[in-house]
PLY file of the C-alpha trace (Angstrom):
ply
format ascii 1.0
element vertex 316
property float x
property float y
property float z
element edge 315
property int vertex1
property int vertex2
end_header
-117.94 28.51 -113.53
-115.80 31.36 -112.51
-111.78 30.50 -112.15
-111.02 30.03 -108.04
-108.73 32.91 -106.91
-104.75 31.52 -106.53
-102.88 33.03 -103.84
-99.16 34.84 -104.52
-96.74 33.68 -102.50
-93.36 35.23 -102.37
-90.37 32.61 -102.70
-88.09 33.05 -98.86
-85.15 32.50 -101.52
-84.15 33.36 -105.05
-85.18 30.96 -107.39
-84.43 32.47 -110.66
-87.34 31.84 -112.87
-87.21 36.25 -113.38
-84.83 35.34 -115.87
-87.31 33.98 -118.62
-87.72 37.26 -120.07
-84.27 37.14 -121.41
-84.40 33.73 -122.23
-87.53 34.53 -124.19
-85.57 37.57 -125.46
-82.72 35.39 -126.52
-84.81 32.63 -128.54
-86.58 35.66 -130.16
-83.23 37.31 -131.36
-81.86 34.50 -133.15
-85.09 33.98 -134.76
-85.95 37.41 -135.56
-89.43 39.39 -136.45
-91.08 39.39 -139.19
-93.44 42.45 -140.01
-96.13 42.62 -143.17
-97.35 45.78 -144.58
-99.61 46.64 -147.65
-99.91 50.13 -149.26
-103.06 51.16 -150.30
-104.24 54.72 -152.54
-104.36 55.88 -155.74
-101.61 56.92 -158.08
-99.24 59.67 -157.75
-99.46 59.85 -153.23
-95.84 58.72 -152.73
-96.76 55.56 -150.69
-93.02 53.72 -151.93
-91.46 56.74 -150.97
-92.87 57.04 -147.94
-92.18 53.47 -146.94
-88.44 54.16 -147.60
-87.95 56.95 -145.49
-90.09 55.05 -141.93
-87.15 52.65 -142.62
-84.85 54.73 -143.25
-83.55 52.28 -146.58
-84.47 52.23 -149.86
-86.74 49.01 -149.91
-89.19 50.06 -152.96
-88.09 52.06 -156.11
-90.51 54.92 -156.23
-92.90 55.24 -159.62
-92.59 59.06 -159.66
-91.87 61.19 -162.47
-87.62 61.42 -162.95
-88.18 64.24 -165.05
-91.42 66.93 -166.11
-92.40 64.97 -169.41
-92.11 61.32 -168.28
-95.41 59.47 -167.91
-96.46 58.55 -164.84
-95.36 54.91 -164.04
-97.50 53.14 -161.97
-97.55 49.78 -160.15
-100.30 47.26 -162.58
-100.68 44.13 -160.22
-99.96 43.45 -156.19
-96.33 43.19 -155.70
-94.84 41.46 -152.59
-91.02 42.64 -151.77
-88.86 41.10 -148.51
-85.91 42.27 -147.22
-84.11 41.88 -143.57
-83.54 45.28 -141.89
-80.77 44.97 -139.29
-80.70 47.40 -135.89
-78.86 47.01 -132.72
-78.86 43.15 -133.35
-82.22 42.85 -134.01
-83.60 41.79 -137.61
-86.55 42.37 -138.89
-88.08 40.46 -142.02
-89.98 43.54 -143.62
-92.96 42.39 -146.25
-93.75 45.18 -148.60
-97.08 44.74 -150.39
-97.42 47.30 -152.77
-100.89 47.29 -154.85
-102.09 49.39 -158.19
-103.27 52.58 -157.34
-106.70 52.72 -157.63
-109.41 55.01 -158.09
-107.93 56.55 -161.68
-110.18 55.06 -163.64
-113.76 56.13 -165.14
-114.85 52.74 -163.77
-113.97 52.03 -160.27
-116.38 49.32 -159.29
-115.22 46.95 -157.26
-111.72 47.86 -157.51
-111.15 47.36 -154.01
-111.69 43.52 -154.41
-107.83 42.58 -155.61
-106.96 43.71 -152.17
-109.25 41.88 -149.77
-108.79 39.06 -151.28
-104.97 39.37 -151.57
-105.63 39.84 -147.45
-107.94 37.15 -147.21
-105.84 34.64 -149.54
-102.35 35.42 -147.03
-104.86 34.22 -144.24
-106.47 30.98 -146.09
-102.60 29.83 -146.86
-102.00 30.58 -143.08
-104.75 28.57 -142.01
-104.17 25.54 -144.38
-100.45 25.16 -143.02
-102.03 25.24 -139.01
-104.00 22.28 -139.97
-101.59 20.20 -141.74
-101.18 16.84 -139.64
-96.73 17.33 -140.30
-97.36 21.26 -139.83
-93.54 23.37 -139.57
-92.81 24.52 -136.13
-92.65 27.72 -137.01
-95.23 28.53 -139.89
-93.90 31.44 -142.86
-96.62 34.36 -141.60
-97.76 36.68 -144.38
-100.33 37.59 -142.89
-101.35 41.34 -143.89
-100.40 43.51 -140.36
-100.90 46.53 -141.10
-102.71 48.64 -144.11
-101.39 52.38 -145.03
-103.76 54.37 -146.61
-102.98 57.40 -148.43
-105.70 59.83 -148.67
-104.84 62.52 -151.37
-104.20 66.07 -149.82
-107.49 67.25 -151.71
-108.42 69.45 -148.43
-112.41 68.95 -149.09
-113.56 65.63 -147.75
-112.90 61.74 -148.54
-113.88 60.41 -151.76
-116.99 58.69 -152.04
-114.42 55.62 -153.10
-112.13 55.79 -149.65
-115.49 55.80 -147.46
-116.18 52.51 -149.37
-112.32 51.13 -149.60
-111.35 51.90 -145.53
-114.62 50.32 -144.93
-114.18 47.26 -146.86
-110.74 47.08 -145.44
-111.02 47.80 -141.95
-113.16 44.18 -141.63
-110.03 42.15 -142.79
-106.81 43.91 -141.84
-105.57 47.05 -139.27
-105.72 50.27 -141.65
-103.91 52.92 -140.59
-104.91 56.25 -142.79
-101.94 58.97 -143.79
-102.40 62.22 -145.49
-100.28 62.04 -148.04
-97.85 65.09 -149.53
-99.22 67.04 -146.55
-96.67 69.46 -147.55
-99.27 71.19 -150.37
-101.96 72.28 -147.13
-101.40 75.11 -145.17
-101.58 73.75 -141.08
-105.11 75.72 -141.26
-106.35 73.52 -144.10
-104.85 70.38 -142.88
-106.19 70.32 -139.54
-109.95 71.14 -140.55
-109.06 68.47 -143.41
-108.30 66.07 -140.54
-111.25 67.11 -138.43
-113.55 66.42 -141.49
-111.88 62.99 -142.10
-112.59 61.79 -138.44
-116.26 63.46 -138.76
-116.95 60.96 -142.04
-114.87 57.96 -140.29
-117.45 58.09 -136.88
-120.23 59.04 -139.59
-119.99 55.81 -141.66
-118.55 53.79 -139.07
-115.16 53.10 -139.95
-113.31 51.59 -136.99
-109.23 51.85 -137.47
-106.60 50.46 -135.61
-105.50 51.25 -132.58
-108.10 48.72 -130.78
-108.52 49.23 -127.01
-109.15 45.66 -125.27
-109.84 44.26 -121.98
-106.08 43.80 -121.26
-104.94 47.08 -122.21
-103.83 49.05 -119.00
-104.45 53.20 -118.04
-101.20 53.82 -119.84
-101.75 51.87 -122.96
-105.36 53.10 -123.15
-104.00 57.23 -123.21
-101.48 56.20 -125.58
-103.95 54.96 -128.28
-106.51 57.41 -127.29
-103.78 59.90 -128.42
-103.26 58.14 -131.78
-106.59 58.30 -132.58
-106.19 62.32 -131.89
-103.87 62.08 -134.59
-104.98 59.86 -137.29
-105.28 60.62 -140.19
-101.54 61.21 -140.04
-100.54 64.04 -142.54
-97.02 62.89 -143.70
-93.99 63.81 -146.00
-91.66 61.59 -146.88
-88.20 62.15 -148.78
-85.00 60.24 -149.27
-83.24 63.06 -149.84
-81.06 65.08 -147.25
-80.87 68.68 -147.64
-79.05 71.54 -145.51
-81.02 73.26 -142.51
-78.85 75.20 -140.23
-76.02 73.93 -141.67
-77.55 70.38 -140.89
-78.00 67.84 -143.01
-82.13 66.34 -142.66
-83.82 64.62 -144.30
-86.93 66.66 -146.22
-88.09 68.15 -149.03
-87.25 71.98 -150.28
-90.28 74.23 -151.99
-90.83 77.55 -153.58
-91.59 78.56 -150.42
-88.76 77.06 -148.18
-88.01 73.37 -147.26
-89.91 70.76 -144.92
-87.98 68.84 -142.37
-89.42 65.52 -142.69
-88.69 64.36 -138.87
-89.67 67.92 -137.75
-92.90 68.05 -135.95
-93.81 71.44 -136.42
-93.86 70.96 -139.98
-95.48 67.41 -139.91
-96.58 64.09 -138.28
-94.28 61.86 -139.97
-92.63 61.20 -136.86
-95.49 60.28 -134.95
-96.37 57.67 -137.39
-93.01 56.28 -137.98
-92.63 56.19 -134.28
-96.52 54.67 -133.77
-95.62 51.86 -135.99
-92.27 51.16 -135.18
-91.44 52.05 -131.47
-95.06 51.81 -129.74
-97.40 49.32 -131.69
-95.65 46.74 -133.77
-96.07 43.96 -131.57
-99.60 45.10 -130.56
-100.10 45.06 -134.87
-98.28 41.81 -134.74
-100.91 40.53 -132.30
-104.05 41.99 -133.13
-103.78 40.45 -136.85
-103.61 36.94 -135.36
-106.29 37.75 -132.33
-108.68 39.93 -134.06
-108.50 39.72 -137.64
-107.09 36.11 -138.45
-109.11 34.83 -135.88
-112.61 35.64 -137.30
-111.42 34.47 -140.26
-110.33 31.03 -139.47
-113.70 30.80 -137.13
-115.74 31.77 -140.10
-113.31 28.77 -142.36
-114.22 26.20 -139.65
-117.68 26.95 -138.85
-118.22 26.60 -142.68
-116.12 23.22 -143.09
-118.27 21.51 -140.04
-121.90 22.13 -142.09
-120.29 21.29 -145.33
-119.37 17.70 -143.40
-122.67 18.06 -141.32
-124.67 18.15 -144.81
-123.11 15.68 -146.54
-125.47 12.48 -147.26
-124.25 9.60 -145.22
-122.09 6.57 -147.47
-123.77 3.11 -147.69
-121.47 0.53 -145.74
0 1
1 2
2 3
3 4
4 5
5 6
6 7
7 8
8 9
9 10
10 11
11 12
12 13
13 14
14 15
15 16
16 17
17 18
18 19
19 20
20 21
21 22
22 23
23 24
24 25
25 26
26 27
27 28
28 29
29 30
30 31
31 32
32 33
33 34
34 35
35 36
36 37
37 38
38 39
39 40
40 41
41 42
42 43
43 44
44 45
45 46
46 47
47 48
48 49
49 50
50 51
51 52
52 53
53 54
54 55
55 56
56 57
57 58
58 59
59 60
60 61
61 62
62 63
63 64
64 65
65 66
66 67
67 68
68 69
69 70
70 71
71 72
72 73
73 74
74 75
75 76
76 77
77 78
78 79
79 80
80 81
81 82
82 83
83 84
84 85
85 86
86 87
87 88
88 89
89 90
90 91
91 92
92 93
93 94
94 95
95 96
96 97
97 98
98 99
99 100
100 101
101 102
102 103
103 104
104 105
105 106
106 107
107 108
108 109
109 110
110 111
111 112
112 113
113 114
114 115
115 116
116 117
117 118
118 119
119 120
120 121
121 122
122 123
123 124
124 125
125 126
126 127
127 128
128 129
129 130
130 131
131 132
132 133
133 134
134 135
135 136
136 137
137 138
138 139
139 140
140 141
141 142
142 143
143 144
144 145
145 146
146 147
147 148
148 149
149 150
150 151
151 152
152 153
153 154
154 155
155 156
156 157
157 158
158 159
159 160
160 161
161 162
162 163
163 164
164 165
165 166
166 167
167 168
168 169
169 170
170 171
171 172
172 173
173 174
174 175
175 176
176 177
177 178
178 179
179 180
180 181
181 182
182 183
183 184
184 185
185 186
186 187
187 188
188 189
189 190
190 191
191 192
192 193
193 194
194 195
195 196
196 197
197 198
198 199
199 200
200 201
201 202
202 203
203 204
204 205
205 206
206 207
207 208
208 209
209 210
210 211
211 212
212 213
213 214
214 215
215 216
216 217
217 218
218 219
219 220
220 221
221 222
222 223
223 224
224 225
225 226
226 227
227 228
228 229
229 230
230 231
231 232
232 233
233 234
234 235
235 236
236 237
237 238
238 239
239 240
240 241
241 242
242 243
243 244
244 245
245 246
246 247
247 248
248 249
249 250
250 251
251 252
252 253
253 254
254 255
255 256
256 257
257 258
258 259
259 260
260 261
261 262
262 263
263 264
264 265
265 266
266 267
267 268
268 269
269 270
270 271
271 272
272 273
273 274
274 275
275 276
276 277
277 278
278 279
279 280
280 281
281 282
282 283
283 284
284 285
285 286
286 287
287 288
288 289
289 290
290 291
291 292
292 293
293 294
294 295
295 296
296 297
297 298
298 299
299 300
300 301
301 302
302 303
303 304
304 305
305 306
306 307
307 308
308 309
309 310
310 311
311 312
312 313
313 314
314 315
């Protein structure tokens, strides 16, 4: 039965319940936001370095070479770090989840499987504190929000081993794909690279993050239609500042001149940082809980009532 239509009525007098939204604003401020992100790709792609420079802090030490003959290091099990980035009075909890790179080895079967159910375990602990009877008011979220994943600037086509990995992913968490080192393509290469990419996503049916819904308005709908022009975002990201005009910038110099990471002429670094951070980190925020964690915990509870619904009845 459909919902009977209320009538708005204007108040003859101000009443001022406008004011919420800053009282809302207010309790959110002193409790701050809290925002969870997992890197994803194989070895080598720069995905701590790139994390430190869409925060502009160093939040991960990077497992890149220091000099020519030093072994690679690389990241062995799923690491979880937290800090509190302060801006403006606002503070943000940031949860790094940084995973092994993958892919490297002559076996890869299955190697994927660490990370879903590192996803899928963040959502089981979320669940089992919502049902405690003496639950916290506010339950600790770690729920995954977002998923970079960092294609290698290879300039061909997607591995055989992303097609399976973004797919696997994309049922369980919002994956955002990056072109990593973009910096190594010529703009020819990388946008037929790109155009290939989105060819194989529609091809095997990948669906990425953004989501359009029901509630989205016109504007919100061109503004994600325009990400997905985008994605797969080819990136470069550096700590370092060098000189550019006699400006200091942060990027990264070549044999064949230096990249201004923030520049958008020379990449899309800025559209990511500023897709994730200024655009759709509440809408991330919210689709993990609505979309995501939601089929999850329906999938938990459908599968707890015919466990009880099977069980043999006890003799009184």
């Amino acid at each position: 039965m459909a919902a009977a239509a209320v009538e708005e009525i204007r108040a003859t007098a101000y009443v001022g319940f406008d004011s919420i939204t800053s009282q809302i604003e207010h309790k959110l401020l002193k409790r701050g936001f809290q925002f969870n992100v997992i890197v994803v790709g194989q070895t080598g792609l720069g995905k701590s370095t790139l994390i430190n420079t869409i925060f502009a802090s160093h939040l991960i030490d990077s497992k890149g070479r220091l000099e020519a003959d030093e072994p690679v290091r690389q990241t062995t099990e799923i690491q979880a770090v937290s800090h509190v980035i302060i801006e403006n009075g606002v503070r943000l909890r940031l949860n790094i989840v940084d995973t092994p790179g993958y892919g490297d080895q002559i076996n890869n079967e299955n190697c994927w499987d660490p990370i879903v159910k590192y996803i899928k375990d963040q959502h089981s602990a979320y669940l089992r504190k919502e049902l405690t009877a003496m639950r916290d008011r506010h339950i600790q979220d770690t729920r995954i929000h977002c998923c970079l994943y960092f294609i290698s600037p290879t300039g061909h086509s997607l591995r055989a081993i992303d097609v399976i990995v973004m797919k696997k992913l994309s049922e369980v968490v919002n994956v955002v794909p990056v072109i990593a080192k973009a910096d190594s393509l010529t703009f020819e290469e990388r946008e037929a690279f790109k155009q290939k990419i989105r060819a194989e996503l529609v091809y095997h049916n990948i669906r990425l993050y953004p989501f359009d819904t029901d509630e989205n308005d016109e504007e919100e709908i061109q503004l994600n239609e325009g990400i997905r022009n985008i994605i797969p975002f080819a990136v470069v990201g550096s700590e370092r500042n060098v000189i550019i005009d006699g400006k200091s910038v942060r990027g990264r110099k070549n044999r064949w001149g230096v990249v201004n990471v923030e520049d958008e002429d020379h990449c899309e670094f800025v559209h990511l940082r500023n897709f994730l951070t200024r655009t759709h980190l509440q809408d991330l925020i919210e689709t993990t809980a609505q979309i995501h964690y939601e089929a999850f915990r329906s999938k938990q509870l459908l599968a707890l009532k015919e466990g009880v619904q099977q069980r043999p009845p006890t003799n009184q």
